[in-house]
C-alpha positions in Angstrom: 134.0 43.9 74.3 130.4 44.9 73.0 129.3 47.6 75.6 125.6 46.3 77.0 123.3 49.0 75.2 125.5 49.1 72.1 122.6 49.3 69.4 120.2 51.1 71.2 119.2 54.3 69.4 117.8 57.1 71.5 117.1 60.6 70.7 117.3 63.2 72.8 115.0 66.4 72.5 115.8 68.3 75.7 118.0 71.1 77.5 119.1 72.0 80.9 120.2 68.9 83.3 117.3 66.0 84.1 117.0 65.3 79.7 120.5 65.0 79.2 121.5 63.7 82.3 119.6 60.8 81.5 120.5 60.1 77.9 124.4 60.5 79.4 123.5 57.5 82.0 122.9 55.9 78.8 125.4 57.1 76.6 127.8 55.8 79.1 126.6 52.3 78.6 126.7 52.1 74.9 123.5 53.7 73.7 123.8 55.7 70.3 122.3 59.2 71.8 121.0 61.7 69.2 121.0 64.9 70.6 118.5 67.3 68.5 119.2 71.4 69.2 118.0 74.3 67.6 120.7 75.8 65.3 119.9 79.1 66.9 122.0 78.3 69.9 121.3 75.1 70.6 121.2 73.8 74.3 121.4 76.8 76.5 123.8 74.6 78.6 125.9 75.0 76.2 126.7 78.6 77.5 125.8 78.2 81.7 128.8 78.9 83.8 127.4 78.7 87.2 130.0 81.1 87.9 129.5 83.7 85.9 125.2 83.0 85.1 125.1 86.5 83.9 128.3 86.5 81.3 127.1 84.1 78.8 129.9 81.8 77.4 131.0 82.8 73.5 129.3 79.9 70.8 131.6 77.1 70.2 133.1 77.3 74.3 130.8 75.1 75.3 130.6 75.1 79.5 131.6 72.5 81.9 128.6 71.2 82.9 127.5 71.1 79.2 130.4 68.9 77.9 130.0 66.6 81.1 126.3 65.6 80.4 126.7 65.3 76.6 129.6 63.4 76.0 129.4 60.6 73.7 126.3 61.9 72.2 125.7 63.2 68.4 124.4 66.5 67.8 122.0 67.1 64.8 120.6 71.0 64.3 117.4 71.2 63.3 115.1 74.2 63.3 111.9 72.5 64.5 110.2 75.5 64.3 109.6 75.4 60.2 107.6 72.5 58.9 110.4 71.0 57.0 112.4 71.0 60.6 109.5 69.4 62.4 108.9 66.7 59.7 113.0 66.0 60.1 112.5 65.7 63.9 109.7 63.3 63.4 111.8 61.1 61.2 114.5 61.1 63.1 112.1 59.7 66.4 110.9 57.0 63.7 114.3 55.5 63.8 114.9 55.9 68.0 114.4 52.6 70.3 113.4 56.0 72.4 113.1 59.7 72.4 113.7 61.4 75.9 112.4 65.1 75.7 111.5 68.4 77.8 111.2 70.4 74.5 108.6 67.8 72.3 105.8 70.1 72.5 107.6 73.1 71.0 108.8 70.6 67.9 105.4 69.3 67.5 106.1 65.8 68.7 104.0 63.5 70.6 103.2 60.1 71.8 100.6 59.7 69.1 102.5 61.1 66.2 105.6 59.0 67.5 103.3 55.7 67.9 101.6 56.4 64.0 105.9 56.2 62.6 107.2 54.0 65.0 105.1 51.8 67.2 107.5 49.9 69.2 109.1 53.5 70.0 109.0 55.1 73.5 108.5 58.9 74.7 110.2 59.7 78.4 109.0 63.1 78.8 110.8 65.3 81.3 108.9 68.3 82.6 108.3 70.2 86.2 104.4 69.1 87.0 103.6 66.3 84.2 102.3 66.2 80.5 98.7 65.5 81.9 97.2 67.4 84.9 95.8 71.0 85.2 99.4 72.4 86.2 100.9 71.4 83.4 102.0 74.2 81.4 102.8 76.4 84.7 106.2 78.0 85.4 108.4 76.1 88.0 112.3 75.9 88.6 113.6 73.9 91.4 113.2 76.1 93.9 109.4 76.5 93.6 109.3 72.9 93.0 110.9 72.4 96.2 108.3 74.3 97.9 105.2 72.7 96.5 107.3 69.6 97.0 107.3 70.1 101.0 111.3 70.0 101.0 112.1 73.3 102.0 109.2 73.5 104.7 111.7 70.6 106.8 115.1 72.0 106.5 116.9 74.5 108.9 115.9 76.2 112.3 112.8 77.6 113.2 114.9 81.1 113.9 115.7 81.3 110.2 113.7 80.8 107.3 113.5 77.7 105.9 116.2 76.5 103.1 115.8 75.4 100.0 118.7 72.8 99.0 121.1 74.2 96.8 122.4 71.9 93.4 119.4 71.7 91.3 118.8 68.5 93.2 115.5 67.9 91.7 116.7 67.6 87.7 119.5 65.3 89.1 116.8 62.9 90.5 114.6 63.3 87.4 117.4 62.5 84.8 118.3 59.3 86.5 114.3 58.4 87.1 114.3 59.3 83.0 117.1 56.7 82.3 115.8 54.3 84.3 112.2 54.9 83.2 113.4 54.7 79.9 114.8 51.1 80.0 111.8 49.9 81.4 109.9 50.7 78.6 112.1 49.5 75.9 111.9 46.1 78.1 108.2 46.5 77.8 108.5 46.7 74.2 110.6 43.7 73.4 107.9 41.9 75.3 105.1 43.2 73.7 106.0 44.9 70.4 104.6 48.1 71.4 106.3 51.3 73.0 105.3 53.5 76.2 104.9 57.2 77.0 107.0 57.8 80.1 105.6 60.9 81.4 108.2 62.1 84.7 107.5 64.8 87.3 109.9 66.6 88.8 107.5 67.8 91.2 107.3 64.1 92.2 110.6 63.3 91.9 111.1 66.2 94.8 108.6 64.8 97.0 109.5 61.8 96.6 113.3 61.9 97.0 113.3 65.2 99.6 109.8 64.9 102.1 109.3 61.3 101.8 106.2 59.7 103.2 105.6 62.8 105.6 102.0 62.3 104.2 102.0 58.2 105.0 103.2 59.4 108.5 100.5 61.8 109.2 97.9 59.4 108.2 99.1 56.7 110.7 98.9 59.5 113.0 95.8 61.5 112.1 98.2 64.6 113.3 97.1 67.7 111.3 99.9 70.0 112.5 103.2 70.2 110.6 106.3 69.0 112.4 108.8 72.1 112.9 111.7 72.3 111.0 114.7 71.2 112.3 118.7 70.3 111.4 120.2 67.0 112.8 122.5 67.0 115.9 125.0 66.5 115.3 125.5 66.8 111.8 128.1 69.6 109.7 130.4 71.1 112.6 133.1 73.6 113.5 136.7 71.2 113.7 139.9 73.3 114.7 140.3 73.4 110.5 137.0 73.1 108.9 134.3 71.8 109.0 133.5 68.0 109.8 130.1 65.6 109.5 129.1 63.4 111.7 125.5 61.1 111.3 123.9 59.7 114.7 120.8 57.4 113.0 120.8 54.8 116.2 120.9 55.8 119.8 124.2 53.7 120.2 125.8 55.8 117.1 124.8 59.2 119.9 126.0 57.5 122.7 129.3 56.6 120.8 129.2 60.3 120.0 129.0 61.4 123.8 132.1 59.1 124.4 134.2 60.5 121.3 133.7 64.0 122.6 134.4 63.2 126.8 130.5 63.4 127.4 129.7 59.8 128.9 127.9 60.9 132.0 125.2 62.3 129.6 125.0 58.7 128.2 121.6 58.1 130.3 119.8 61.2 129.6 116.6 60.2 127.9 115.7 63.5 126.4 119.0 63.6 124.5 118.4 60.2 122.9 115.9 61.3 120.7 115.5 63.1 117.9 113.4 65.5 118.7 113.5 66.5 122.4 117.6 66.7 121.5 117.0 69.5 118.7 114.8 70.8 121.5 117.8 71.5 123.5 120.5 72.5 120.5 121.2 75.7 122.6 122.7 73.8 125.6 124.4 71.0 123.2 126.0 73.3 120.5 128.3 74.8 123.4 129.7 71.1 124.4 130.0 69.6 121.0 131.9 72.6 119.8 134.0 73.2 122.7 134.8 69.1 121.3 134.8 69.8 117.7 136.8 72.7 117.7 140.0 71.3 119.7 140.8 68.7 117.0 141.6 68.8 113.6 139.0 67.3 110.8 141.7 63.6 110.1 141.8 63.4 114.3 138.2 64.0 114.5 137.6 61.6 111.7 140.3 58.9 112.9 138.7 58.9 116.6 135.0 58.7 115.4 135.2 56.0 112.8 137.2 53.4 116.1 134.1 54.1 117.6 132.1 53.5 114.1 130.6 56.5 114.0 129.6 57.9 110.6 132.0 60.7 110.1 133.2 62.5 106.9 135.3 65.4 105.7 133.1 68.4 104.0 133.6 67.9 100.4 133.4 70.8 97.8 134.4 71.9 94.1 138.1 72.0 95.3 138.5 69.1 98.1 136.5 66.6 96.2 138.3 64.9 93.9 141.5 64.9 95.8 140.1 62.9 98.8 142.4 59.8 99.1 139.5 57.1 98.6 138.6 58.7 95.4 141.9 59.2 93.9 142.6 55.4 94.8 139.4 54.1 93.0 139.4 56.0 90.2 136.1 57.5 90.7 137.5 60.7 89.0 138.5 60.2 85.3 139.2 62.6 82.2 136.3 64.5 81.0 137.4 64.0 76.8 138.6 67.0 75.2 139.3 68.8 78.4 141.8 68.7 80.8 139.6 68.4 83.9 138.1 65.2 85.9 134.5 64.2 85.9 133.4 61.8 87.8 132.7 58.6 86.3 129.5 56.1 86.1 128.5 55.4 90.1 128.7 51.6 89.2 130.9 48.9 88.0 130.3 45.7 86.1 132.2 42.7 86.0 130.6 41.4 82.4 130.5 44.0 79.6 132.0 47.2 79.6 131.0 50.4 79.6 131.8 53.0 76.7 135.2 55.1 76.8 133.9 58.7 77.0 133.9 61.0 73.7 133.6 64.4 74.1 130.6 66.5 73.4 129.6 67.3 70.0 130.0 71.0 68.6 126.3 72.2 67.7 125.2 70.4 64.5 128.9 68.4 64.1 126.4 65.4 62.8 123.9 66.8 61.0 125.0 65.5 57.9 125.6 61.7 59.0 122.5 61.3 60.9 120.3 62.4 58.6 122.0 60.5 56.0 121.5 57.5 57.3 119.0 54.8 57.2 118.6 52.4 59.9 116.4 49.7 58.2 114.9 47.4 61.6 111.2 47.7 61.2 110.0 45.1 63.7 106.0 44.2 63.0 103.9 44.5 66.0 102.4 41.3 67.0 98.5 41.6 67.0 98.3 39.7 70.1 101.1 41.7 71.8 100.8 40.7 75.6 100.4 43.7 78.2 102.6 42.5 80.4 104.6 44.9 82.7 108.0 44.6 81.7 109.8 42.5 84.7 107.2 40.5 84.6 108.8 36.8 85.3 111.8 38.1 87.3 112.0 36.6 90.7 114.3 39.1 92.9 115.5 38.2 96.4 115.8 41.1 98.0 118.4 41.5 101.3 118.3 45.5 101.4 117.2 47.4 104.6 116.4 51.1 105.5 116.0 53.1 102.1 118.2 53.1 99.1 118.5 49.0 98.7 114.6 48.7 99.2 114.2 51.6 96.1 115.9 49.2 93.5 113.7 46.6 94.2 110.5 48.5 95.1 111.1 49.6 91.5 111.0 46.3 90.0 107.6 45.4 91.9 106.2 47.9 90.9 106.6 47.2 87.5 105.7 43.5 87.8 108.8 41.5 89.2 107.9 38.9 92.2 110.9 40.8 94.8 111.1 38.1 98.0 112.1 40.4 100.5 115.2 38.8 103.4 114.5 39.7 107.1 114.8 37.6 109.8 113.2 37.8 113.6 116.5 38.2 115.2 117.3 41.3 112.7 114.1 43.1 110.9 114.6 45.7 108.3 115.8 48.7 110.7 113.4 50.8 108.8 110.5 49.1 110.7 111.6 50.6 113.9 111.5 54.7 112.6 107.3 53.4 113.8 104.6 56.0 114.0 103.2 53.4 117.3 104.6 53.4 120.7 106.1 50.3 121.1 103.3 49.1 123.9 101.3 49.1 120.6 100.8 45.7 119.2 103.0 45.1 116.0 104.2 48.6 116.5 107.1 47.3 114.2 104.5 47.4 111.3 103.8 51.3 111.3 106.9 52.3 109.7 105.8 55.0 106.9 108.8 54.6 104.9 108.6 50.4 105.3 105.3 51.1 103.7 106.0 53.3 101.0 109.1 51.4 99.9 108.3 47.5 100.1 104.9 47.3 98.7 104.1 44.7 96.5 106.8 42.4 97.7 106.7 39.1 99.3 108.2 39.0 102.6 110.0 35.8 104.2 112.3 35.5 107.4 115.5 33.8 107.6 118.2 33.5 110.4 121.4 34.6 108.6 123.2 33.6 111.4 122.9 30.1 111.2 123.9 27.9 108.4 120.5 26.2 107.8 119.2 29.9 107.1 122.3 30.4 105.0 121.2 27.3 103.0 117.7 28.3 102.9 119.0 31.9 101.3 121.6 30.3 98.6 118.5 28.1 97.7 116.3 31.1 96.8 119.3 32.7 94.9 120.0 29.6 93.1 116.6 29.8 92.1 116.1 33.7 91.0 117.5 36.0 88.3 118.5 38.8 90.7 119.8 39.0 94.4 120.2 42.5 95.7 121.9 43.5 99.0 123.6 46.5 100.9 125.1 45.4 103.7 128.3 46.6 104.4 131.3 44.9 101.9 132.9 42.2 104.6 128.9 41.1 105.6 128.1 39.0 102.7 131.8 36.7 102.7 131.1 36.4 106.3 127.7 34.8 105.6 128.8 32.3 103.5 127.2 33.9 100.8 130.7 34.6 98.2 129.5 35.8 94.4 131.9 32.6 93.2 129.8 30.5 94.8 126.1 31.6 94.3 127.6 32.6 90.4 128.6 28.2 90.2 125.3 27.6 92.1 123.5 30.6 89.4 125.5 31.3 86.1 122.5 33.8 85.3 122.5 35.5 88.7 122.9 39.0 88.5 124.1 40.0 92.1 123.7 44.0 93.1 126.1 45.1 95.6 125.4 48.8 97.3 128.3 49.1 99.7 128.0 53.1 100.9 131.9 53.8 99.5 133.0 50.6 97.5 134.3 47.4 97.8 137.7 48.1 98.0 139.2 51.4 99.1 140.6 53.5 102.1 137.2 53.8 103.0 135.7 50.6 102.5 134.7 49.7 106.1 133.4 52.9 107.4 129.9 53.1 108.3 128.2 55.7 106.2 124.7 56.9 105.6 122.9 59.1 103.2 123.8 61.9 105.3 127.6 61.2 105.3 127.3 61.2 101.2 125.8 64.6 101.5 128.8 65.7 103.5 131.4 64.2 101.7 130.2 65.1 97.5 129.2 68.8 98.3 125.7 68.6 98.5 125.8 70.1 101.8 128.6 72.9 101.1 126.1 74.2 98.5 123.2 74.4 101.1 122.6 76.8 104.0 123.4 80.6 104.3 126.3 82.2 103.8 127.1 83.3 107.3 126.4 79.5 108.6 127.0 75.8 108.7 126.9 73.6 105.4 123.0 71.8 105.7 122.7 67.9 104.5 119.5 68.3 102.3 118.4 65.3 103.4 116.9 62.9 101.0 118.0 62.5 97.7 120.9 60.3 98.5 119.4 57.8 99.2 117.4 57.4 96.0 120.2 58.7 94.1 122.1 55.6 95.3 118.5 53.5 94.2 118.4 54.7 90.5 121.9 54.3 89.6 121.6 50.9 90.7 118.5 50.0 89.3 120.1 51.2 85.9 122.7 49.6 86.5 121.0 46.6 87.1 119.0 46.6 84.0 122.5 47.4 81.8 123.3 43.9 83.7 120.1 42.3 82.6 120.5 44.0 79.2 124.1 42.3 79.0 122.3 38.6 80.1 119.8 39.1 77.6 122.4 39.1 75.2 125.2 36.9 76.1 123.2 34.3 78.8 126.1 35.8 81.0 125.0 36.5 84.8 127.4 38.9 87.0 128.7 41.1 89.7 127.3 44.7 89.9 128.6 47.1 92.5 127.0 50.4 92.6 128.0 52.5 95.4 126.0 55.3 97.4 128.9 57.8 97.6 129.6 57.6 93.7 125.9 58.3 92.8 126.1 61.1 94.7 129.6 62.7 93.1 127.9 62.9 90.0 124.9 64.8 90.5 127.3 66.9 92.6 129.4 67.0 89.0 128.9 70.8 88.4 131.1 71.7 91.5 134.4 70.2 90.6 133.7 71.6 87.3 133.5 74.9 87.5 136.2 74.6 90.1 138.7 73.3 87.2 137.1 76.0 84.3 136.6 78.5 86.3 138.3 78.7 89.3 135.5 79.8 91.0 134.4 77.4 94.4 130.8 77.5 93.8 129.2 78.5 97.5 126.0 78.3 100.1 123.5 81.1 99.3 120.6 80.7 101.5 117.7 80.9 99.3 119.4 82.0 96.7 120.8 81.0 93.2 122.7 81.5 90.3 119.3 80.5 88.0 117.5 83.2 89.4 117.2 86.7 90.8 115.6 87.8 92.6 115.1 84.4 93.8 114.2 84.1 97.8 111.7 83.3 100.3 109.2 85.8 101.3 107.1 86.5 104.3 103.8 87.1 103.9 100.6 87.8 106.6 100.6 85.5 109.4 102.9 82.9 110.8 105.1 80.6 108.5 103.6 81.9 105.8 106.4 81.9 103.2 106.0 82.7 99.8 109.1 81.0 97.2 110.1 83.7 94.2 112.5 82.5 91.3 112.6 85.1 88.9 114.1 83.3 85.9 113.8 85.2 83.0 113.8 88.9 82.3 110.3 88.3 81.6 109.4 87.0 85.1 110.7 90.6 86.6 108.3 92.3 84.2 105.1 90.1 85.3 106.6 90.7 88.6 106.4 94.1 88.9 103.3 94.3 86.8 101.8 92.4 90.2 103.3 94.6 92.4 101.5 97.6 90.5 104.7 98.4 89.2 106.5 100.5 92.4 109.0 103.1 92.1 112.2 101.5 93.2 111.3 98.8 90.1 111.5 101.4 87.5 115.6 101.2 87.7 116.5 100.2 83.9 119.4 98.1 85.3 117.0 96.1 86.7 115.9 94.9 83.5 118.7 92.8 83.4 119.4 89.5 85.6 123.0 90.9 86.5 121.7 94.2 87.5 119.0 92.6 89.3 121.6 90.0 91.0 123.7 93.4 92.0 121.0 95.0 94.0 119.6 91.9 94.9 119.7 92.9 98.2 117.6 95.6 97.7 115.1 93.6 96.0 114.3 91.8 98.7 113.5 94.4 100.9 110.9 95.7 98.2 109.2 92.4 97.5 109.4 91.4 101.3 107.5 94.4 102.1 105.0 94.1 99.3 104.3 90.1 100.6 104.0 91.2 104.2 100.5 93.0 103.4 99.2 90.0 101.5 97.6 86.7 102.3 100.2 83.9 100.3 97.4 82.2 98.7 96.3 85.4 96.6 100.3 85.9 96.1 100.7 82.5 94.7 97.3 82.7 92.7 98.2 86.6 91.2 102.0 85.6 90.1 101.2 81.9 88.9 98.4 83.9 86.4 101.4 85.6 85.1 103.6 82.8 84.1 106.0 83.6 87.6 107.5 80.6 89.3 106.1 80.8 92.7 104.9 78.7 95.0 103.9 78.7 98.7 106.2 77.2 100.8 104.2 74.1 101.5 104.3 71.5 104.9 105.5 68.3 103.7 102.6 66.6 105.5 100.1 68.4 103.1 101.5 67.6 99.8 98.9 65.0 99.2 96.2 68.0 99.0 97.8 69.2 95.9 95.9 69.1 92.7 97.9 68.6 90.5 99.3 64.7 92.2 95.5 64.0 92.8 94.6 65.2 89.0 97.7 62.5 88.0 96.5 60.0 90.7 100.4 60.0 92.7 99.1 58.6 95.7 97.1 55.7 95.8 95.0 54.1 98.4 96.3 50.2 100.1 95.1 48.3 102.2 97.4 47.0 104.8 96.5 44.1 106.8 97.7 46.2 110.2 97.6 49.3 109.0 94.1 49.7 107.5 94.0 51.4 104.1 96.6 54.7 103.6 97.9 56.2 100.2 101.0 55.4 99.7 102.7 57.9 97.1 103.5 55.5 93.8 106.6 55.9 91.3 106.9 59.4 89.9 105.9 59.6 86.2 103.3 57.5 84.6 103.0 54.6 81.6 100.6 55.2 78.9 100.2 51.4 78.9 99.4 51.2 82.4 95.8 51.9 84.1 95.9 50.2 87.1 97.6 51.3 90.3 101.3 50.7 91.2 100.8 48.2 93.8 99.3 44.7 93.7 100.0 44.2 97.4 100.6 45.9 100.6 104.0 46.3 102.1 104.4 42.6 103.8 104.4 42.3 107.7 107.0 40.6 109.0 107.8 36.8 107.6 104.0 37.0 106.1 105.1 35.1 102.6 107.7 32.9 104.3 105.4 29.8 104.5 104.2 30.7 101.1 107.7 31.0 99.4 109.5 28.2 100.9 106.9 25.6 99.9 106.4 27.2 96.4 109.9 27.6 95.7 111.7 25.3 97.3 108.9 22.6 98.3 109.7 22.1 101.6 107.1 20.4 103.8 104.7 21.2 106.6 106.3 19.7 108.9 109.7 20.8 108.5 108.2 24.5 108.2 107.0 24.1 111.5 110.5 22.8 112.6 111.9 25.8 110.8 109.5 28.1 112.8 109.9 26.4 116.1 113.7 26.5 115.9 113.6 30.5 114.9 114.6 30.3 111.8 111.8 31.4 110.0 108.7 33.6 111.7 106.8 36.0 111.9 107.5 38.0 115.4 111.0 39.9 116.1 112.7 37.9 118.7 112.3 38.8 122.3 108.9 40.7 121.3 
């Protein structure tokens, strides 16, 4: 069986993890990937042990990480930095469907100079502020990125600094934006015979997967002050052999909690309901909780807590991970080729097409000969009246999701053109709509939800009773009647509604149907109630964030967009597949998957190594010094990464060049990483006699990543997102107008905003959609509405 992208030719021009992540998501799918490296070298990766940063690997043993993101993929050495080399890289992006790069500008390759050899070719570009925008060639990593971003300014307790989230979180996000951004604009070129510059952010990406709609919130609220960082209660703690997660999103999940640890006369107390005044008190709950936690062993903890469906998870890490029963029963581990360790495989499953057995990496150059020898002869002409249609253009989506990672997949397709038909009903809104910025005496409080806002606009929104067979029949009529349903409910919800795949697939053969159960449809696990959170606990995304002498810290976020992507690309694989065969199908992409593979590098260097990768506070193996720095006043912290040996030098040329910097062991990142300790104490005391801004200002000047550690409520101020116009003004019929932050990279083709619409208040469209659709009558819509089966208020409101 044909694998869905088999014949798609993409070149990739890029190093370090968001390029090649990308071009692995479609490598895995069938895509012939290119991979273009300097023969001095090639891919850095290629020698990163995580472990040992400072103890390059020898050429030819490539690292983990390196051989997990480039399987499949052909390697062709070119040295772009001769004419001859950069001619050869131009004629290899004449024969690519589309190039995905963070290196382009180095090999003299552009979107013009691609569009002038090949105009129905793309360009994704990959970079840490944008292509366009005055902040574009500046220095970043991660960790400053975070900063600007407004991640770090949320996470940990206001005794401690803040905390940056360890992993590299942000390239992990960007990759699988890339792939997905990628598809979308070879869809746009089928349609219209001409390609797209995809220009991603990571700076974006990190706001928009780690402080989302902070600023959407404060503009609701017209608060000007920053909301104090805080850590979730409970969340990672103490068990009689561990550590063990826990996630308390509704108020019955807490009081469920006060029962599972012999608490229930505390059921009552307001305060400890909420969010906020409960982190306010953390100093008289740690002592009960623990005095709980600590009795009972993580599988007791974890058997007691799930009867009371609580989200609960063991603390994964590079060791546990892949051993944890649900895992090794799925198969979500499998041989990384020409190794004898387990990566984990693609977070998603089809039921039509397969996806490509893995190959392992290519040596540096192993191709050279056969790509360039080859001639791939498929000059398509450009229509002169090419349309400019957005590339989903026609597809009608009905969308079931709720809370965050279902509503990203199809928040992505409206954006890019597709009519999404978003599923409430009045009995049961999206449970998004009630994290509102209004008191609920407010009228239509339930339509001042920032994140309902920032991840339904565009849609069309209807209400349907899913409890009663008439709305049952009204949803199957919709599905019958679109190209793609997409829903996240738990796996025993949809059977139970009447809604089985083998019956809308009879009713639909075209129906592609995307199913985002948190672990899987099948499984140990399958059941349990889990949350972005409890994926952060389970894959190691928390064990790799917080200080050493503390807790693991979820990060908070990127879960739940992690989960979004995947599916999205695995949706358009899907559609990719249909476009080919007529065939619809079953996708499942699962939450917890998604976020075992951008937690890859983990049980990787675990298994070459033998090193379990830990927490480091602000700290990394990238960088060092790399830390967050006081400077004058309060919560005024300035974020270092000192990269490069040539960061330290424009460092200490700053600092006027001290005495304890003139140690010629410092010259080096291990010697620096040995008295790293020390450092701090030098730059900490430097910072303290400065204002931030003129710290920022003085080391960005020198090509130092830096960055002020910024609230995540101000990001919108940022030049650089107003130079690229990220957030974007709507008008929402409740509401009034807010910006609303849009997807994060930008289409050449595209000059017009994101959104066509406002998010849709409750049951707005359902009138609309029903007669359009389906043709029903006046007078049985008014039945409909009188009965409660369709409206436009949330029952008993």
């Amino acid at each position: 069986m044909t694998a869905p992208l088999a014949g798609l030719r993409v070149v990739e021009l890029a190093s370090d993890i968001a390029g090649p992540y990308a071009t692995k998501l479609l490598a895995d799918a069938g895509a012939d990937v290119v991979k273009i490296e300097h023969p001095d070298g090639g891919d850095p990766l290629r020698r990163w042990s995580a472990a040992t940063p400072d103890a390059a690997l020898q050429p030819g043993d490539d690292g983990a990480l390196f051989r997990f993101l480039n399987a499949s993929k052909r390697s062709v050495a070119i040295d772009w930095r001769t004419p001859a080399g950069r001619a050869q890289v131009r004629e290899l992006a004449a024969t690519a469907d589309v190039v995905v790069e963070s290196l382009a500008p180095e090999a003299g390759l552009d979107f013009a100079s691609l569009a002038d050899g090949n105009a129905r070719g793309s360009l994704v570009s990959v970079s840490f502020f944008g292509r366009e925008g005055p902040w574009r060639d500046r220095a970043a990593t991660d960790f400053t990125l975070q900063a600007w971003g407004g991640s770090i300014a949320m996470r940990g307790t206001v005794d401690r600094p803040p905390l940056a989230a360890g992993g590299r979180l942000g390239e992990w996000l960007g990759g699988g934006y890339a792939a997905i951004g990628a598809l979308s604009a070879v869809a746009h070129a089928r349609l219209t015979g001409r390609g797209q510059h995809v220009d991603v952010s990571l700076l974006e990406v990190v706001h928009l997967s780690m402080a989302p709609f902070a600023t959407v919130g404060d503009s609701f609220t017209g608060r000007s002050q920053s909301l104090p960082r805080t850590v979730e209660i409970p969340s990672i703690e103490p068990a009689a052999d561990g550590w063990v997660g826990f996630c308390t999103i509704t108020n019955q999940q807490w009081r469920d909690f006060l029962v599972l640890i012999e608490r229930p006369e505390l059921v009552d107390d307001a305060e400890l309901a909420y969010f906020w005044t409960r982190n306010q008190r953390r100093a008289e709950i740690y002592p009960f909780i623990h005095a709980w936690t600590r009795r009972h062993t993580i599988a007791e903890t974890i058997e007691q807590a799930s009867l009371l469906r609580i989200p609960v998870a063991p603390i994964g890490n590079g060791e546990t991970v892949a051993r944890f029963d649900h895992f090794v029963e799925r198969g979500a581990y499998v041989a990384l080729p020409g190794t004898s360790f387990v990566q984990p495989r693609p977070p998603y499953r089809l039921t039509r097409g397969r996806l490509r057995d893995p190959a392992p990496a290519p040596a540096l150059g192993q191709h050279t000969a056969q790509v360039l020898g080859e001639r791939r002869d498929d000059a398509r002409p450009v229509r002169a009246d090419a349309p400019s249609a957005l590339p989903f253009a026609g597809l009608r989506v009905v969308d079931f999701t709720m809370f965050w990672a279902g509503p990203f997949v199809t928040h992505y397709l409206a954006t890019l053109g597709a009519d999404v038909i978003k599923v409430e009903s009045i009995q049961r809104p999206d449970g998004i709509r009630f994290a509102s910025s209004a008191q609920p005496t407010a009228d239509s409080w339930w339509e001042w939800s920032p994140m309902f806002h920032g991840m339904n606009a565009g849609k069309r929104g209807v209400t349907l009773d899913l409890s009663r067979p008439e709305g049952v029949g009204l949803a199957r009529a919709l599905i019958a009647r679109s190209d793609v349903a997409v829903e996240n409910f738990s796996p025993r919800v949809l059977d139970n509604l009447g809604l089985r795949w083998e019956d809308l697939a009879r009713e639909n053969p075209r129906l592609v149907l995307v199913r985002m159960p948190a672990f899987g449809l099948d499984g140990p696990w399958r059941d349990r109630v889990g949350f972005a959170q409890t994926m952060e606990q389970i894959s190691g995304m928390a064990w790799l964030t917080g200080f050493r002498d503390g807790p693991p810290v979820i990060p908070r976020g990127p879960c739940d967009p992690l989960a979004g992507m995947h599916a999205v690309l695995a949706l358009l694989v899907a559609l990719e597949h249909r476009r080919r065969t007529g065939e619809g199908q079953l996708v499942e992409a699962t939450m917890v998957e998604a976020a075992l593979n951008a937690a890859a590098e983990q049980v990787l260097e675990w298994q070459a190594s033998g090193t379990l990768l830990q927490r480091d506070g602000n700290r990394s193996p990238l960088a060092a010094p790399q830390n967050l720095y006081a400077c004058r006043g309060e919560e005024q912290w300035l974020a270092l990464a000192v990269a490069t040996d040539e960061h330290w030098s424009a460092l200490c040329d700053a600092m006027a060049r001290p005495a304890w910097t003139a140690d010629p062991e410092l010259a080096t990142r291990a010697g620096r990483r040995a008295r790293h300790d020390a450092l701090d104490r030098g730059i900490a005391a430097w910072c303290a006699e400065r204002d931030l801004g003129e710290v920022v200002d003085e080391l960005v000047r020198r090509g130092v990543p830096a960055a002020p550690v910024v609230p995540a409520r101000a990001v919108d101020r940022n030049p650089q997102l107003r130079a690229r116009r990220f957030f974007e003004p709507v008008t929402h019929p409740v509401t009034g107008t807010h910006e609303l932050p849009g997807l994060p990279m930008r289409f050449s083709g595209r000059s017009s905003g994101w959104y066509a619409s406002p998010a849709p208040t409750l049951g707005q469209h359902g009138r609309d959609v029903l007669r359009e659709i389906l043709g029903i009558g006046e007078d049985e819509l008014d039945r409909l509405e009188a009965s409660g089966i369709i409206g436009d208020r949330p029952a008993g409101l």
